[in-house]
C-alpha positions in Angstrom: -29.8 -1.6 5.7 -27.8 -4.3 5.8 -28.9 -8.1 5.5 -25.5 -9.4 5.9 -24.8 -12.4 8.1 -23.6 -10.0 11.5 -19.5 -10.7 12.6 -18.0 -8.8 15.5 -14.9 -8.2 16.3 -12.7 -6.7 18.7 -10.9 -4.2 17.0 -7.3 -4.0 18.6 -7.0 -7.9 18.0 -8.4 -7.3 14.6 -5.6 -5.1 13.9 -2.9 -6.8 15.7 -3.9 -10.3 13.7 -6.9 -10.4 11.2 -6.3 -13.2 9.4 -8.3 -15.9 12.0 -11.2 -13.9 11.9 -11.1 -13.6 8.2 -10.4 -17.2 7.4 -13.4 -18.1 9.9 -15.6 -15.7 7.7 -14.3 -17.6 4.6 -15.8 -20.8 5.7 -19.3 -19.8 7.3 -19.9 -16.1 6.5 -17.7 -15.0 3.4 -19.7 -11.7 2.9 -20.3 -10.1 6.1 -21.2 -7.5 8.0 -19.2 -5.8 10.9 -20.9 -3.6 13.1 -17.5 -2.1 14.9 -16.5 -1.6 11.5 -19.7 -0.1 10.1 -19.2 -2.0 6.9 -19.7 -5.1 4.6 -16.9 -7.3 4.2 -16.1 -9.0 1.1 -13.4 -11.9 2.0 -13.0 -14.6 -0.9 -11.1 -13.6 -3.7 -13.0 -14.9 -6.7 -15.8 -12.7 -5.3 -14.0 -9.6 -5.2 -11.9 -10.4 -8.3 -15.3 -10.1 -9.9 -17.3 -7.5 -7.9 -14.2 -4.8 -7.8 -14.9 -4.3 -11.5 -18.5 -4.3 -10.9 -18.1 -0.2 -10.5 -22.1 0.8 -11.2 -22.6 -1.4 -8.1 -19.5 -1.4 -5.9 -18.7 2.2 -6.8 -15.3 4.2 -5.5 -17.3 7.5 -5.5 -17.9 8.1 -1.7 -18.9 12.0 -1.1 -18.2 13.1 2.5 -15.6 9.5 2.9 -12.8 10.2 5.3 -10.2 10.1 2.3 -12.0 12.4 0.6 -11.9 14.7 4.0 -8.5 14.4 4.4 -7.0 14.5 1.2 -9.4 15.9 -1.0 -11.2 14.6 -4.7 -8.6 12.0 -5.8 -8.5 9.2 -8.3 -9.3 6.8 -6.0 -12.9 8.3 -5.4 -13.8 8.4 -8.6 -15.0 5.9 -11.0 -15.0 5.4 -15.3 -14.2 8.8 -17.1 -13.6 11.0 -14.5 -10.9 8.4 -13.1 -9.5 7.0 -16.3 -8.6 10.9 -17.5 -6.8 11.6 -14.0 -4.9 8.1 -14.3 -3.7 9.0 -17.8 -2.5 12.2 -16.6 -0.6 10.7 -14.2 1.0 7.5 -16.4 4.0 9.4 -17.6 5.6 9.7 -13.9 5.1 6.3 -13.2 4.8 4.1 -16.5 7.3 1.1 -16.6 9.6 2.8 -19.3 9.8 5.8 -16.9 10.6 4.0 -13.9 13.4 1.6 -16.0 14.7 4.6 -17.5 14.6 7.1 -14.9 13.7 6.0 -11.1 15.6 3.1 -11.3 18.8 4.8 -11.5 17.8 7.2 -9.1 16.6 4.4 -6.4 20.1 2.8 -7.0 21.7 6.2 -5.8 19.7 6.4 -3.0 19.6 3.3 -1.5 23.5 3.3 -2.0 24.2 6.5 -0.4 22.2 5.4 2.8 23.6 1.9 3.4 27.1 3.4 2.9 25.8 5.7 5.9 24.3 3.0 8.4 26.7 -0.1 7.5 29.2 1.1 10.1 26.7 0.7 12.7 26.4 -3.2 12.7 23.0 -3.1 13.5 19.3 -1.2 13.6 15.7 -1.5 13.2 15.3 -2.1 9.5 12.1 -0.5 9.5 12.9 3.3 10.4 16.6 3.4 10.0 16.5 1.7 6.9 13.3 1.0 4.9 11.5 4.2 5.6 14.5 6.8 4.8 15.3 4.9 1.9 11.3 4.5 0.4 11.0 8.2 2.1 13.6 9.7 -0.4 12.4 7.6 -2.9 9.2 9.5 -3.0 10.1 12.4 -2.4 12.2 12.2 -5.8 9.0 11.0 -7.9 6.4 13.3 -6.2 8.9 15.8 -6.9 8.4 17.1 -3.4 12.2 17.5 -2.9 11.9 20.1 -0.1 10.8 17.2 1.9 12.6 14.8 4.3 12.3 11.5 4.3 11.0 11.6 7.8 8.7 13.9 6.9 7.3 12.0 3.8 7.2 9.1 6.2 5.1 10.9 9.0 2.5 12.5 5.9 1.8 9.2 4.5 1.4 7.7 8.5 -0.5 9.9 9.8 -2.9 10.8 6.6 -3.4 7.0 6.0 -4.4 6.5 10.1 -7.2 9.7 9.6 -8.8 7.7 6.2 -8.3 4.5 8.1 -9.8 6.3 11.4 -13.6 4.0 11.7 -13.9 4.2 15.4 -13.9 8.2 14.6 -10.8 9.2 17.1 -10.7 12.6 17.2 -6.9 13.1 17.7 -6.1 10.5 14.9 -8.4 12.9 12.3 -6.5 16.2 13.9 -3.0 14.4 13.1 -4.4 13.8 9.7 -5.6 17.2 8.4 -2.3 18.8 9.8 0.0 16.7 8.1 -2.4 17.2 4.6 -2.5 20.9 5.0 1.7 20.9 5.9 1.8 18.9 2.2 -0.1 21.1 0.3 3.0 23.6 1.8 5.4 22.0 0.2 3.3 21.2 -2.5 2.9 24.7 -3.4 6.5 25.8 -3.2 7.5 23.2 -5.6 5.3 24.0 -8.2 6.2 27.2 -8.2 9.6 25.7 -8.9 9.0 23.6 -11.5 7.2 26.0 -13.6 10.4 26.9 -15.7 12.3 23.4 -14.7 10.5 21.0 -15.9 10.7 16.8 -14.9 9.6 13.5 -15.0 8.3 14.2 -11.6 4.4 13.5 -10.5 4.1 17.0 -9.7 5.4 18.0 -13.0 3.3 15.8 -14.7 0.2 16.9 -13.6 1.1 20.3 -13.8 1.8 20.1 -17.7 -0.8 17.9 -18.0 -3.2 20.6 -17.1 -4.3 19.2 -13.9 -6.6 21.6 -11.4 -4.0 22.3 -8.3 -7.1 21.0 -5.9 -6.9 17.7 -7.4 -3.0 17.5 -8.0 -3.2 17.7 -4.2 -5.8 15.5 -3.6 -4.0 12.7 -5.8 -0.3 13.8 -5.0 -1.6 13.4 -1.5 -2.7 9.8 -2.2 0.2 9.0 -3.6 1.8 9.5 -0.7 -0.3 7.2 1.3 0.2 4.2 -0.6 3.9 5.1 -2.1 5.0 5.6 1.2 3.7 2.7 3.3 3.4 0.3 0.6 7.4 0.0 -0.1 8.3 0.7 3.1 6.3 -2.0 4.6 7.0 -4.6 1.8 10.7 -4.2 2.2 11.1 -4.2 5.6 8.5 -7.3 5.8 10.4 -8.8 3.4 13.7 -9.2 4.2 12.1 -10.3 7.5 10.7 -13.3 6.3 14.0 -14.5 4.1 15.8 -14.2 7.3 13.4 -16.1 9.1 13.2 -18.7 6.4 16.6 -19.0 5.5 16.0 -22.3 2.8 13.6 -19.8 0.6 16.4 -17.2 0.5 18.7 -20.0 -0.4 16.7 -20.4 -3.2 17.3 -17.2 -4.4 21.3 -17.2 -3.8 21.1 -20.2 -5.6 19.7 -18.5 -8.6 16.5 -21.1 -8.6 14.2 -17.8 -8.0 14.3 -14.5 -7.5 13.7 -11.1 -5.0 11.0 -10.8 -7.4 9.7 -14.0 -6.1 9.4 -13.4 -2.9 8.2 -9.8 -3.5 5.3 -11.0 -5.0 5.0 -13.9 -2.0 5.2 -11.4 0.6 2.7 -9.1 -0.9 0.6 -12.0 -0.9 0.8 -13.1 2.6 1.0 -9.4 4.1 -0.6 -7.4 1.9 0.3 -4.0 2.5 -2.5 -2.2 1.5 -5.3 -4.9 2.9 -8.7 -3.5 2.1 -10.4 -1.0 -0.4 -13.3 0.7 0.4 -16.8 0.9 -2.1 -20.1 2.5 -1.4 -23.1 0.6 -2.9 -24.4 2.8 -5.5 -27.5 0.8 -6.5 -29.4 -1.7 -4.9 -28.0 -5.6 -5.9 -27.7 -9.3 -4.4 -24.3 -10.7 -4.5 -24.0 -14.1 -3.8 -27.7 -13.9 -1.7 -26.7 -11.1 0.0 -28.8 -8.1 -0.7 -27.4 -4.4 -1.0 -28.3 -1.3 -0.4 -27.6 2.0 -2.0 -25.4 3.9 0.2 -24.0 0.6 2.4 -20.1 0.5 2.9 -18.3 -2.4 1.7 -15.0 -3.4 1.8 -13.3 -5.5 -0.2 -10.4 -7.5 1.7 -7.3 -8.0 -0.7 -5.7 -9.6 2.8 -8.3 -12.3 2.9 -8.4 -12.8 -0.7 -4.7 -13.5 -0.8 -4.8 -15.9 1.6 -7.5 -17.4 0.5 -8.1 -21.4 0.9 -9.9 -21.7 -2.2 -7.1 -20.5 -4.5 -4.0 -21.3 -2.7 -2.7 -23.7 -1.0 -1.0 -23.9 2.6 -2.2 -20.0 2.0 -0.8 -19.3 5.6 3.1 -20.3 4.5 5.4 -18.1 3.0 7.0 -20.0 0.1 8.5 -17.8 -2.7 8.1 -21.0 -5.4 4.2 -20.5 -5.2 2.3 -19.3 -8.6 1.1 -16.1 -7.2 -0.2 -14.8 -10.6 -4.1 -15.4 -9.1 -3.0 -12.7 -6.0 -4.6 -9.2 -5.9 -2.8 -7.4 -3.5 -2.5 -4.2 -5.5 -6.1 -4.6 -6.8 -7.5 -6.0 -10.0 -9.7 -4.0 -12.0 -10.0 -0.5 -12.6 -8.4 1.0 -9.6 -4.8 -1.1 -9.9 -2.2 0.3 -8.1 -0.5 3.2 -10.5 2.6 2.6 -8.6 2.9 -1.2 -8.5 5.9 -0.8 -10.9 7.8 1.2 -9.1 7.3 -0.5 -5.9 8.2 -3.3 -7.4 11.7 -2.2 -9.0 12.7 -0.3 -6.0 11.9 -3.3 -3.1 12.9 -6.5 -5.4 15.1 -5.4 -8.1 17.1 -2.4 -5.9 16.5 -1.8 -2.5 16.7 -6.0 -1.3 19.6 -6.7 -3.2 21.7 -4.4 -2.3 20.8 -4.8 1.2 21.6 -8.4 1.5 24.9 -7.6 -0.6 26.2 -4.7 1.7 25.2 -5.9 5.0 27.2 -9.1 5.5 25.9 -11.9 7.9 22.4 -10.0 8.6 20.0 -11.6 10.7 17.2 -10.7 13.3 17.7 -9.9 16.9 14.2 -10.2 18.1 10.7 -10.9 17.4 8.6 -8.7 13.9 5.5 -8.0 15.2 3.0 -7.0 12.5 -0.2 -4.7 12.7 -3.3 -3.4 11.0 -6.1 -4.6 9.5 -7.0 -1.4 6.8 -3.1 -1.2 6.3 -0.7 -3.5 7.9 3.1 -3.5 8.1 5.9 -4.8 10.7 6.3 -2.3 13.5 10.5 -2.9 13.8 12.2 -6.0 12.6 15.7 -5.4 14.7 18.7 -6.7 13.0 22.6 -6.5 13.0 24.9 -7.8 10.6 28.9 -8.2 10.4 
């Protein structure tokens, strides 16, 4: 049952630019409910800096949810114990020591190799010739799923993000879903067979030491690639789209005043890759004179908080000299983003870098579009260069 104020939307302009109807709810209905998505929205940041935690309430667990369909049992559905003892199993791969001593050199290599291949072209969509192959590989080396592609790490973590995304229920978006999650329990399978007697710092290998049930290794290696895939992809390409359309902030940064860091954390802020997280309501409560209802859907908008009014100012601007340190675009409490580290090193501290460095003169050749509401990400940013 829900008591909610009611806020409808049209859901193709919802995805193609949410933030008007999410600053609206701000002012006159920040905790709403939308009946074309099925669920309560939780928009101002303060609110959902405090509620996330609130796990006995807002809980992750959601038996039968479409991520849970798709992917399987992963840390993201599960809350206190259960979740904590998965996450620890999984800190080794991707704790900031690891990913300074080890995937940091490896993302160097990477993103070297493939700019030495596409620089002769003097021009491209940055997002699939250049951010996905390069965040694709990426992956692929820390899952340890090494018999994938790029392309095919890309179109996993597409498609099985679409299927847990998939509200309005299309059937042929849930059919791309399950065959892309039972192709990566393939490959899944045939590396771990592999890395029995050659062990690594890799997520897989982790796990697999670590004692992990091969169900849930899928189920979180699977997640993984959801957000490790999109995530990076998404903020680089989104990125460098923004310094090149607001050339005095990347002045800033040749000028040594800030940093790629800087504007990682801006951009995350104003597009947050990963915009929502979805809760079930595991007990009756009233937040903010809103009652709930066990078994309600929630979601908790880390796009609207970002941008919200309350916290920071001219919220809608991109300016990389903004204290971002009250943003939550990976999350706040329990559920943080495991791999916020290593997004981090391999957009700001690698991948942007060396793309400005190696790719003389770059600039944009047409419009960036964005889109999504659940996830959201530029669809091509065309550029050339030399």
């Amino acid at each position: 049952m829900f008591t909610a104020p009611r806020v409808s939307v049209d859901p193709a302009a919802f995805a193609a630019d949410p933030y008007p109807v999410l600053a609206q709810m701000r002012r006159t209905a920040p905790i709403a409910y939308v009946p074309e998505l099925g669920a309560t929205l939780i928009t101002k940041r303060d609110t959902i800096h405090r509620e996330e935690k609130r796990i006995a309430t807002f809980s992750s667990v959601q038996p039968g949810g479409l991520m849970e369909k798709i992917m399987g049992l992963n840390m993201m559905r599960r809350d206190g114990a259960p979740h904590m003892q998965e996450r620890k199993m999984l800190f080794p791969a991707l704790s900031p020591r690891t990913v300074t001593d080890h995937w940091t050199p490896i993302f160097q290599q990477i993103v070297k190799r493939h700019l030495a291949r596409i620089k002769p072209q003097g021009s491209c969509d940055l997002v699939t010739e250049i951010a996905m192959p390069i965040c694709g590989a990426a992956l692929c080396a820390m899952t340890g799923l090494t018999n994938m592609t790029p392309q095919q790490m890309d179109r996993a973590s597409q498609q099985m993000l679409d299927a847990v995304a998939n509200y309005i229920a299309d059937p042929q978006i849930d059919a791309m879903g399950f065959a892309r999650s039972a192709e990566v329990d393939t490959f899944i399978d045939a590396r771990l067979l592999a890395l029995e007697g050659n062990p690594d710092p890799s997520i897989l290998s982790v796990l697999a030491r670590a004692g992990m049930p091969r169900a849930s290794i899928g189920a979180n290696v699977k997640v993984i690639i959801g957000g490790g895939q999109n995530e990076p992809r998404d903020a680089l390409a989104g990125m460098i789209a923004a310094l090149l359309s607001h050339p005095a902030q990347h002045r800033l940064i040749r000028d040594g005043t800030h940093s790629y860091l800087d504007a990682f954390r801006e951009y995350t802020r104003l597009e947050a890759p990963i915009q929502m997280s979805p809760r079930m309501v595991a007990r009756n409560d009233t937040v903010d004179g809103v009652d709930f209802h066990e078994g309600d859907r929630v979601f908790l908008m880390y796009s609207s908080a970002c941008r919200d009014e309350a916290v920071f100012e001219n919220a809608d601007r991109f300016d990389i000299t903004r204290d971002t340190s009250a943003a939550i675009p990976f999350g706040a409490g329990p559920h943080f983003c495991a791999g916020a580290a290593a997004s981090r090193a391999l957009v700001a501290e690698v991948a942007a870098p060396a793309i400005f460095e190696e790719l003389k003169d770059l600039r944009l050749t047409g419009p960036v579009n964005a889109h999504g509401w659940a996830f959201r990400g530029p669809l091509r940013v065309p550029v050339a260069w030399g």
